[in-house]
TORZALUM-471230 format. One record per residue (C-alpha): residue number from 1; residue in one letter; x, y, z. Coordinates in steps of 0.05 Angstrom, whole numbers, always signed. Each point is the difference from the previous one (the first is absolute). Layout:
+-----+-----+--------+--------+--------+
!   n ! res !      x !      y !      z !
+-----+-----+--------+--------+--------+
! NUM !   A !      X !      Y !      Z !
...
+-----+-----+--------+--------+--------+
END
This chain:
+-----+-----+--------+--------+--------+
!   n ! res !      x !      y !      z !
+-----+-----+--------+--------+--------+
!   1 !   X !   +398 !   +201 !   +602 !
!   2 !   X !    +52 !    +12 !    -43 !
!   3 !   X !    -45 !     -3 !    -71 !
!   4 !   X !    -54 !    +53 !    +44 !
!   5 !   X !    +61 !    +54 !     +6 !
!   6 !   X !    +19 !     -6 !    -62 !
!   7 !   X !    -74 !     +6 !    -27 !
!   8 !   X !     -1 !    +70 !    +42 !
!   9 !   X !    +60 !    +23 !    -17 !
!  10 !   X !    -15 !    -14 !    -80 !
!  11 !   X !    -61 !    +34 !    +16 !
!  12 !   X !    +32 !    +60 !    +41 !
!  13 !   X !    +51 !    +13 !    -66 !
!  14 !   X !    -67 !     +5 !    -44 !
!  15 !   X !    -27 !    +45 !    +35 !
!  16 !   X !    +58 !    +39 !     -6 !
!  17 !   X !    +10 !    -11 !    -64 !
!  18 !   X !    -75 !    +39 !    -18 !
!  19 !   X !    +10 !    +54 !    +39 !
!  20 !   X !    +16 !    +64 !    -36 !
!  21 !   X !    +80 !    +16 !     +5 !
!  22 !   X !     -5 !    +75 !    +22 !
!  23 !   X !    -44 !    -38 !    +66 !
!  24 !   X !    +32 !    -62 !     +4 !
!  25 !   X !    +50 !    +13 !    +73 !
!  26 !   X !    +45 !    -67 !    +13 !
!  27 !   X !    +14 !    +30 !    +63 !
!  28 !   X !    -78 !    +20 !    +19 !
!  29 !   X !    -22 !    -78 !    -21 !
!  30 !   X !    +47 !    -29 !    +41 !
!  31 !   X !    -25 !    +35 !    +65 !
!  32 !   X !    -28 !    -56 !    +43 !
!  33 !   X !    -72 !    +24 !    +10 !
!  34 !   X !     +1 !     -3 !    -79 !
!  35 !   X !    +27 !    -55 !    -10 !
!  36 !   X !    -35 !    -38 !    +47 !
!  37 !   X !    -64 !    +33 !    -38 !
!  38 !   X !    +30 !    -19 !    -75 !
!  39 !   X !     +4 !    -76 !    +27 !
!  40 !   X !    -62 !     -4 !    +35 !
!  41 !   X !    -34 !    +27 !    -68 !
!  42 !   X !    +43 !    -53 !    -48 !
!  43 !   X !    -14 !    -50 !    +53 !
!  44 !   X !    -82 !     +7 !     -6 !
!  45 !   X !     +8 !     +3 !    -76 !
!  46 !   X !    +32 !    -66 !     +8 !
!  47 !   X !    -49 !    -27 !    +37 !
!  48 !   X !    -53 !    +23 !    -44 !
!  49 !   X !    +33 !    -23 !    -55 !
!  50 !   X !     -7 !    -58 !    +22 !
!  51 !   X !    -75 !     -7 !     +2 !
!  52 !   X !     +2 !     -2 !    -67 !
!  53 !   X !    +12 !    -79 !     -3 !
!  54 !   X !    -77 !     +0 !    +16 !
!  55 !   X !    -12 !    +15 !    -64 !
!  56 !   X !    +31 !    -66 !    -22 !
!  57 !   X !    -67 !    -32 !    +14 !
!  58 !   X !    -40 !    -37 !    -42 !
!  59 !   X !    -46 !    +44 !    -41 !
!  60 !   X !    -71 !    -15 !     +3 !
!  61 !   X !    -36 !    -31 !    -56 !
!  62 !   X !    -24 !    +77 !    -16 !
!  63 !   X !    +71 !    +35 !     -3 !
!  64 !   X !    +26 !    -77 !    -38 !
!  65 !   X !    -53 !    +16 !    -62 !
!  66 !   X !    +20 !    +72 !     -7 !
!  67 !   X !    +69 !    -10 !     -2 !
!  68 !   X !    -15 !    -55 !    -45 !
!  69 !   X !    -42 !    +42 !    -41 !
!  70 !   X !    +44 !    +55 !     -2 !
!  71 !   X !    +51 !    -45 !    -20 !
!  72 !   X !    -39 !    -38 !    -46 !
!  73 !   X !     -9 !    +62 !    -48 !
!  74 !   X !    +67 !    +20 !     +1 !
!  75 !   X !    +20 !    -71 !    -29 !
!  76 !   X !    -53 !     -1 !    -55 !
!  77 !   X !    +22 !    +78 !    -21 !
!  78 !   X !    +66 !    -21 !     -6 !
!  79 !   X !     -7 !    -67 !    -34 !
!  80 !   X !    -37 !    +33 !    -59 !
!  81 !   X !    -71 !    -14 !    +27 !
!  82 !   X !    -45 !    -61 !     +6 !
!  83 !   X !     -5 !    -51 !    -62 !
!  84 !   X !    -76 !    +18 !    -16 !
!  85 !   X !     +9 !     -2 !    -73 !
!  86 !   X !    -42 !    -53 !    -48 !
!  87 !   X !     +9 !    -69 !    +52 !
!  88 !   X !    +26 !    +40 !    +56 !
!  89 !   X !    -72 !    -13 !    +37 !
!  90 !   X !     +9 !    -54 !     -6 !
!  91 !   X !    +65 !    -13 !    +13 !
!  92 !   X !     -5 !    +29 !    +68 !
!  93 !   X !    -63 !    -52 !    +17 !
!  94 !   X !    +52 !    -52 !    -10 !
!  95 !   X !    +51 !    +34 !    +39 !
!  96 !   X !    -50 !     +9 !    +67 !
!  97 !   X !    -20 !    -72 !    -18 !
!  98 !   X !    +70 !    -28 !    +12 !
!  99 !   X !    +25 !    +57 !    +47 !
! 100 !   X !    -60 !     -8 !    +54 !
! 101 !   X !     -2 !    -70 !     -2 !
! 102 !   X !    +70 !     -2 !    +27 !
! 103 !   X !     -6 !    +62 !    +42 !
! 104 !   X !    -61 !    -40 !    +25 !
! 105 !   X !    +51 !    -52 !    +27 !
! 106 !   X !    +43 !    +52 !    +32 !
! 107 !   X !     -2 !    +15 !    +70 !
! 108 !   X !    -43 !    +61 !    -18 !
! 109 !   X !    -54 !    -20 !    -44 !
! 110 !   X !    -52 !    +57 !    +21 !
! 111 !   X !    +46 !    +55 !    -26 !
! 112 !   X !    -31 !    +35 !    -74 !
! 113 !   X !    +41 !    -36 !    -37 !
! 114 !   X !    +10 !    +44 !    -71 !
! 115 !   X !    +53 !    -20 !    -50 !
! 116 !   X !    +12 !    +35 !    -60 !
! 117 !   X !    +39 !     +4 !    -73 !
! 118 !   X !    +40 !    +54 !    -12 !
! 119 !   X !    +20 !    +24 !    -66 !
! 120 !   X !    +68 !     +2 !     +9 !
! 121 !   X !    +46 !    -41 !    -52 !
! 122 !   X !    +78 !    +32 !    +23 !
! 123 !   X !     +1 !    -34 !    +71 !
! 124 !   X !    -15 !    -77 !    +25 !
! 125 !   X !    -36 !    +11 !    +60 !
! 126 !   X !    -44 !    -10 !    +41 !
! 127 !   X !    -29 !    +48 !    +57 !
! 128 !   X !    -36 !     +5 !    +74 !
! 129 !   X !    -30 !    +47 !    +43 !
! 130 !   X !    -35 !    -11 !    +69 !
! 131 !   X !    -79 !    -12 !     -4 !
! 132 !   X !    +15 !    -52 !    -48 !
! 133 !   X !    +17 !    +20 !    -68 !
! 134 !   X !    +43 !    -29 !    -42 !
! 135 !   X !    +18 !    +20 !    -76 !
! 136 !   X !    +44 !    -30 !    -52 !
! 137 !   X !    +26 !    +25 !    -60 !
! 138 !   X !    -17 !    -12 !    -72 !
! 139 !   X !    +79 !    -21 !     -8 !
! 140 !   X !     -6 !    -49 !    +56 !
! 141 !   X !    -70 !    -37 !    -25 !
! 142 !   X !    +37 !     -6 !    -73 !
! 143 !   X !    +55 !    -44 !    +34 !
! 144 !   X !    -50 !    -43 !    +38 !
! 145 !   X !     -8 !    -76 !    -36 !
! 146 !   X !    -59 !    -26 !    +40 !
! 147 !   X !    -44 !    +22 !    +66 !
! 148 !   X !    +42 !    -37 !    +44 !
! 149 !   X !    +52 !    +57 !    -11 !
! 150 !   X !    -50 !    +50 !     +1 !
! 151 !   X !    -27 !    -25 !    +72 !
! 152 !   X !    +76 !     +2 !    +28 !
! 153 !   X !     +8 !    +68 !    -21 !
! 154 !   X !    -65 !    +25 !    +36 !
! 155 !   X !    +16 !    -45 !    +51 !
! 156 !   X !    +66 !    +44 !    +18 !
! 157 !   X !    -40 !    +58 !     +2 !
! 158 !   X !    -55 !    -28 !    +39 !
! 159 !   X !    +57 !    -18 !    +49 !
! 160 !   X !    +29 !    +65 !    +10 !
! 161 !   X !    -67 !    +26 !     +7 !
! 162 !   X !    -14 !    -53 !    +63 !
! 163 !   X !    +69 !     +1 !    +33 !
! 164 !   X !     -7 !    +81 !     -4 !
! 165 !   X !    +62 !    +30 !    -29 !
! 166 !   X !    -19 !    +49 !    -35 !
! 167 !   X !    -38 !    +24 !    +70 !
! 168 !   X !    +68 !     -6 !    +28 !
! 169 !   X !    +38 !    +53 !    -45 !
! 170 !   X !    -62 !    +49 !    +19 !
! 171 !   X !     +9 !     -9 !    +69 !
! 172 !   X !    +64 !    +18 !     -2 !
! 173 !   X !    -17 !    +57 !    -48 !
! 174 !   X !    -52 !    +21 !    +60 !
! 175 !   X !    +47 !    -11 !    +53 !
! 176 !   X !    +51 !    +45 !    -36 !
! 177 !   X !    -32 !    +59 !    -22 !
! 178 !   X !    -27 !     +7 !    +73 !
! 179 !   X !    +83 !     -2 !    +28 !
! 180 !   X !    +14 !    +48 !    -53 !
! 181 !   X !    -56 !    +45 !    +25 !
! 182 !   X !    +11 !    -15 !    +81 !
! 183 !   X !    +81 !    +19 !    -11 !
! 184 !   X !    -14 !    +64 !    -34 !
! 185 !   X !    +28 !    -24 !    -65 !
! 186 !   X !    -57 !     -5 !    -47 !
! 187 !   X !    -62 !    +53 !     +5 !
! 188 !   X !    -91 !    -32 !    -19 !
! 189 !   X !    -53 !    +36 !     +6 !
! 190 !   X !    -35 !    +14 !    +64 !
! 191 !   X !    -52 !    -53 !    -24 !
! 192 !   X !    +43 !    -61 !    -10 !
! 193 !   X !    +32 !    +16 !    +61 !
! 194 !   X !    -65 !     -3 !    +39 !
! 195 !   X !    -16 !    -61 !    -34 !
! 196 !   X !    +65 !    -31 !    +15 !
! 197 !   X !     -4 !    +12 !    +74 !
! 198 !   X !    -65 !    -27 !     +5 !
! 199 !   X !    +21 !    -61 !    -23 !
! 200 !   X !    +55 !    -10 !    +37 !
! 201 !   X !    -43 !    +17 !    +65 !
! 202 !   X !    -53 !    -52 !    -21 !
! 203 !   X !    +22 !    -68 !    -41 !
! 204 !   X !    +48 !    +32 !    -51 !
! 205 !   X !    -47 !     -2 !    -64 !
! 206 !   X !    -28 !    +52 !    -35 !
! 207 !   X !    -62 !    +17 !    -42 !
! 208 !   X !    +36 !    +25 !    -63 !
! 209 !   X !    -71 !     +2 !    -35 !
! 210 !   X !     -3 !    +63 !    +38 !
! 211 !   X !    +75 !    +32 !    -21 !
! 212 !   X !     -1 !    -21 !    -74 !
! 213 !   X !    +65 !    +41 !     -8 !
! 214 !   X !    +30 !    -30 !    +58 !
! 215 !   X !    -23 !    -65 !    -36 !
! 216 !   X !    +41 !    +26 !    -56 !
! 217 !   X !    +61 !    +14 !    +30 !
! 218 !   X !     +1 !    -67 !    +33 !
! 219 !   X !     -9 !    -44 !    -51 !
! 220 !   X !    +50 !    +38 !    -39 !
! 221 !   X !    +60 !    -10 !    +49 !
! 222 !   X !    -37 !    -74 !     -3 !
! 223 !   X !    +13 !     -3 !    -73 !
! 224 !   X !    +68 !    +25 !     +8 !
! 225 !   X !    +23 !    -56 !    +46 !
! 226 !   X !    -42 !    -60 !    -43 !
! 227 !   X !    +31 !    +23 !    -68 !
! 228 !   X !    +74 !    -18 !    +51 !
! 229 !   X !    -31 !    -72 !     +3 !
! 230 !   X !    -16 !    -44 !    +66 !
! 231 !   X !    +60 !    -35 !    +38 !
! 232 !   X !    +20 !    -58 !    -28 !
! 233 !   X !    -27 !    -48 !    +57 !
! 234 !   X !    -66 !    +38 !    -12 !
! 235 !   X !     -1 !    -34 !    -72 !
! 236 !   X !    +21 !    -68 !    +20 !
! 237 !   X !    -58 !     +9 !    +58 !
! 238 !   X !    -44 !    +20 !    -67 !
! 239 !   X !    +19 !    -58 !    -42 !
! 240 !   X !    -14 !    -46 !    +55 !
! 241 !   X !    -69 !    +22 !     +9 !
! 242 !   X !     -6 !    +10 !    -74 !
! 243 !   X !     +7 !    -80 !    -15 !
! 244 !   X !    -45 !    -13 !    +66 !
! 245 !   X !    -49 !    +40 !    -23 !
! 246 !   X !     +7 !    -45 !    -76 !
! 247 !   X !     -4 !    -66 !    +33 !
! 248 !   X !    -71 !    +18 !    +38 !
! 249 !   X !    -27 !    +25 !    -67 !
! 250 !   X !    +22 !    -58 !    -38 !
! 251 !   X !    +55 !    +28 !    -42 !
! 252 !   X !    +78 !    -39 !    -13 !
! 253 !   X !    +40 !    +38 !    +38 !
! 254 !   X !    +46 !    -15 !    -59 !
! 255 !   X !    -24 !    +47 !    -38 !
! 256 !   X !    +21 !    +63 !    +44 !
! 257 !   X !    +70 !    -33 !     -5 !
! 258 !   X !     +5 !     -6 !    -78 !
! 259 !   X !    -24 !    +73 !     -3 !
! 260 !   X !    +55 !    +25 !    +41 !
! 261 !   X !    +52 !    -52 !    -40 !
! 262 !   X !     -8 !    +40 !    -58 !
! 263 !   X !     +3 !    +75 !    +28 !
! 264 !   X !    +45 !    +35 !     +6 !
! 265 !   X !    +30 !    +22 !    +73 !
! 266 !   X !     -4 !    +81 !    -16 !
! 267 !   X !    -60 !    +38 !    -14 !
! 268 !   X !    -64 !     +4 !    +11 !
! 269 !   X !    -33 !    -53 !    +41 !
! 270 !   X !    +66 !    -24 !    +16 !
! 271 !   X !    +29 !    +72 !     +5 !
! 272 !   X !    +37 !     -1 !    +85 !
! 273 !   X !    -26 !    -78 !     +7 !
! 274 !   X !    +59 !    -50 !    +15 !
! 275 !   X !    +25 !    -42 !    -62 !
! 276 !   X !    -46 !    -54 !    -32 !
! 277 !   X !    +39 !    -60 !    +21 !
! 278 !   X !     -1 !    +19 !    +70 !
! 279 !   X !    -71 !    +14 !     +3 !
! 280 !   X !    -12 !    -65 !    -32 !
! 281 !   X !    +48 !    -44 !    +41 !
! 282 !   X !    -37 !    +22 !    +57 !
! 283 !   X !    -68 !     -7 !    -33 !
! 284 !   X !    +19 !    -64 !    -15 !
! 285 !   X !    +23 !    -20 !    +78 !
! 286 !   X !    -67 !    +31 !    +29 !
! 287 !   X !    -36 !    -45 !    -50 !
! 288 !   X !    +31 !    -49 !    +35 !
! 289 !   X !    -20 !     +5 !    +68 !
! 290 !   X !    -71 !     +8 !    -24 !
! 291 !   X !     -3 !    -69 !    -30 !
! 292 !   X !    -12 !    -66 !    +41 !
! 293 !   X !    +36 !    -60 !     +4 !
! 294 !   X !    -38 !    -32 !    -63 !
! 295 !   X !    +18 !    +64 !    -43 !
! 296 !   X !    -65 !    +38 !     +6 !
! 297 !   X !    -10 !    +64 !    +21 !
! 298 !   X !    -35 !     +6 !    +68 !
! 299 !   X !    -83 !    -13 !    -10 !
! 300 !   X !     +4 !     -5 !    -72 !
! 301 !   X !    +26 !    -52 !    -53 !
! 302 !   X !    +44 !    +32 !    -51 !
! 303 !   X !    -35 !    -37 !    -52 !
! 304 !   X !    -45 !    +49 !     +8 !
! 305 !   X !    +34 !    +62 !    -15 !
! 306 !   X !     -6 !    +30 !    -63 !
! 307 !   X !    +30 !    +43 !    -50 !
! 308 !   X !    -58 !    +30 !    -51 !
! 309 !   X !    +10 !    +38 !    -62 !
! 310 !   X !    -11 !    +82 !     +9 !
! 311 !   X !    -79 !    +20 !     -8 !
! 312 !   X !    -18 !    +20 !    -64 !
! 313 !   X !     -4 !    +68 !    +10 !
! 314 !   X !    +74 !     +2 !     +8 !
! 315 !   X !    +11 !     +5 !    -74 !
! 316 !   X !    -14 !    +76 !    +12 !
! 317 !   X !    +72 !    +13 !    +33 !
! 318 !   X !    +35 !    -32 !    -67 !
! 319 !   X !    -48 !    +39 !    -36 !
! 320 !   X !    -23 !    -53 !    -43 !
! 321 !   X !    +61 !    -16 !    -33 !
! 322 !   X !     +7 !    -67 !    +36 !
! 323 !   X !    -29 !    -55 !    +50 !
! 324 !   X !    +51 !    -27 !    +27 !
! 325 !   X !    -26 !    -34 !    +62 !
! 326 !   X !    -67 !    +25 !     -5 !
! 327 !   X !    -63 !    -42 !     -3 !
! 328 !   X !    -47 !     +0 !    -54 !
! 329 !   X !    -70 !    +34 !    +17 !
! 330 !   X !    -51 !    -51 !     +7 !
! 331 !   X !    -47 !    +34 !    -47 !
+-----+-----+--------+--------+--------+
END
């Protein structure tokens, strides 16, 4: 009872804070019939307020690839554009190769799975947006020794993508903007609004192919809260998957480890994650109660892992200079 008052009564001194001072009468606000009025009125925008949570609901599979997509284009704008340059055909073949084979193991395989090369060299990283795509930067491939490595970076991504994170950050972006709007304190156009409402009277998701600037604005706050970086069990949760997600497609989950041994903790792909030897310790311990008593991995020998040199296609991201990991073209 006592958080409601307080809620009113915050909501009573805004009010009176926006009113004009030549109109604003302590004396005439206080009269009971007004009062009563001025709490009613702070009371319902509470309540509607409220309603907004609704629009923490999953998106459907529509709104999921527009976001993506809007999201998706921002990444590849800022990272310097796509790597489509002499092998950079081909180079992405290879990437979709490895990348949907493992997204194929993931527990959403019938997403469109699109992974991508970005031409940024200045930042290690490696990026996601919902509907399944997932770019990495020129910087990060030139650090990569072998496709084991490759397949644990994609594998991260293809985790985040699964467990829904970055949905997460735009629900509460949704969820948000629609208090701001309900308390008075932020002003959309008549439009959104209607589209808003509708959602929250039917199952909370919304057909952004229709409000492209709404799309816009959405995915922007989105942006803004991914560039912040997921919570720290969120990457744990992603590194978990991430060496699941190797083991099913045949890679050494060793690899993923050695990668992050010689990274640094700050920037880029590692930019908000915990530190390295955390991450690893507890890679390390979930590797463990994955394997059996006899020291395999649940329905499959570890014999059979493997480790392969990076396609040969990946001598585009050192631009020729060296091979280094990199099998030999058959021909």
């Amino acid at each position: 009872m006592m958080r409601t008052g307080l809620k009113v009564l915050a909501l009573v001194g805004l009010g009176a804070l926006n009113a004009s001072c030549r109109s604003f009468n302590p004396r005439e606000l206080m009269r009971p019939e007004n009062l009563v009025e001025t709490a009613n009125t702070a009371v319902a925008a509470v309540q509607d307020a409220n309603r907004c949570e609704k629009l923490h609901a999953n998106p459907s599979v529509q709104e999921e690839y527009a976001l993506g997509g809007a999201l998706a284009i921002h990444f590849v704008q800022r990272g310097g554009g796509l790597m489509l340059e002499g092998q950079g055909q081909a180079l992405h073949r290879y990437l979709n190769t490895v990348g949907k084979n493992l997204a194929a193991q993931s527990a959403r395989p019938t997403l469109e799975w699109t992974f991508g090369a970005l031409e940024d060299t200045s930042q290690f990283n490696a990026l996601s947006a919902p509907g399944g795509y997932v770019f990495v930067t020129r910087k990060l491939l030139q650090g990569l020794e072998n496709e084991g490595q490759l397949a644990g970076v994609l594998a991260h991504e293809i985790a985040h993508i699964t467990l829904k994170h970055a949905i997460r950050h735009y629900g509460e972006v949704k969820v948000g903007t629609c208090k701001l709007v309900t308390l008075g304190e932020a002003g959309i156009p008549d439009d959104w609004l209607a589209m808003l409402n509708a959602s929250m009277a039917g199952d909370g998701t919304l057909d952004l192919d229709k409000k492209p600037d709404l799309l816009g604005y959405l995915s922007e706050k989105t942006i803004g809260l991914l560039d912040k970086g997921n919570a720290r069990e969120q990457e744990f949760e992603a590194d978990r998957v991430a060496v699941e997600l190797m083991l099913s497609a045949g890679y050494k989950p060793e690899d993923y480890l050695a990668l992050l041994a010689k990274t640094q903790d700050e920037g880029g792909f590692f930019a908000n994650h915990p530190g390295k030897d955390d991450r690893k310790a507890r890679i390390v311990a979930h590797l463990q109660t994955l394997k059996k008593p006899d020291g395999d991995f649940s329905g499959l020998a570890t014999t059979g892992l493997r480790s392969p040199p990076l396609g040969p296609s990946f001598a585009a991201v050192r631009g020729g200079s060296s091979t280094r990991g990199v099998a030999k073209d058959a021909n």
